[in-house]
N, C-alpha and C positions, 0 to 999 in steps of 0.2 A: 606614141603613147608611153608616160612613165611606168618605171616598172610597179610601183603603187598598184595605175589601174588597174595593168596586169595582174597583177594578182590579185584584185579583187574582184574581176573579170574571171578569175581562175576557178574563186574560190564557190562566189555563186554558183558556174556550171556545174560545182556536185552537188548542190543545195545546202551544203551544210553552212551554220553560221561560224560567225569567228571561234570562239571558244570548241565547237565540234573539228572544225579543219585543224586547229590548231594543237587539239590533244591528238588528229589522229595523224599529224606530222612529227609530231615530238617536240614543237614548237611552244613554248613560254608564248602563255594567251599578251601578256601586255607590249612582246615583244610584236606580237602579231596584228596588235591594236598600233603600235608606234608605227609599223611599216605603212599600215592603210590607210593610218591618217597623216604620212609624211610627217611626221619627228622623226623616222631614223629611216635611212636609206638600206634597201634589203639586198643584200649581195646581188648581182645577176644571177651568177651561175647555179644559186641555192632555186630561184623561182626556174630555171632550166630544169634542175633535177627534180622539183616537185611535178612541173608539168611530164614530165618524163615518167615519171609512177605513175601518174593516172594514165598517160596514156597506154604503157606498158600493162596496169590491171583492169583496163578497159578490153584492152586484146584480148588477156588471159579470161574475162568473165563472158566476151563473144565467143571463146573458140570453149569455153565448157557449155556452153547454152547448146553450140552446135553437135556437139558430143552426146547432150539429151535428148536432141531431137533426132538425132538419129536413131538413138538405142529404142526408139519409141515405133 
């Protein structure tokens, strides 16, 4: 899989569209449009660290849900 798909494969999973993913990475939207539609090849290591935040505030948003279900 290029890393294209990938990251567009990435970006659906939070539902947001380009312009949403791309303001909440800090990401320049047409640069984010150049990656998806292959004019410009996206770093590896950048689409590593982006998947690496969600998964890391995926964690951090299961283990406060577990935290309220507890206090409950």
């Amino acid at each position: 899989m290029e890393l294209r798909d990938e990251l567009i494969k990435l970006r659906k999973s939070t539902g947001m569209n380009r312009k949403e993913f791309a303001a909440y990475f800090g990401i320049p939207y047409r640069t984010m449009q150049d990656w998806e539609l292959g004019n410009r090849k996206m770093p590896e290591y950048l689409l590593r660290l982006i998947a690496y935040k969600m998964h890391m505030e995926r964690l951090q948003k299961e283990g406060s849900e577990e935290v309220h279900e507890s206090e409950e």
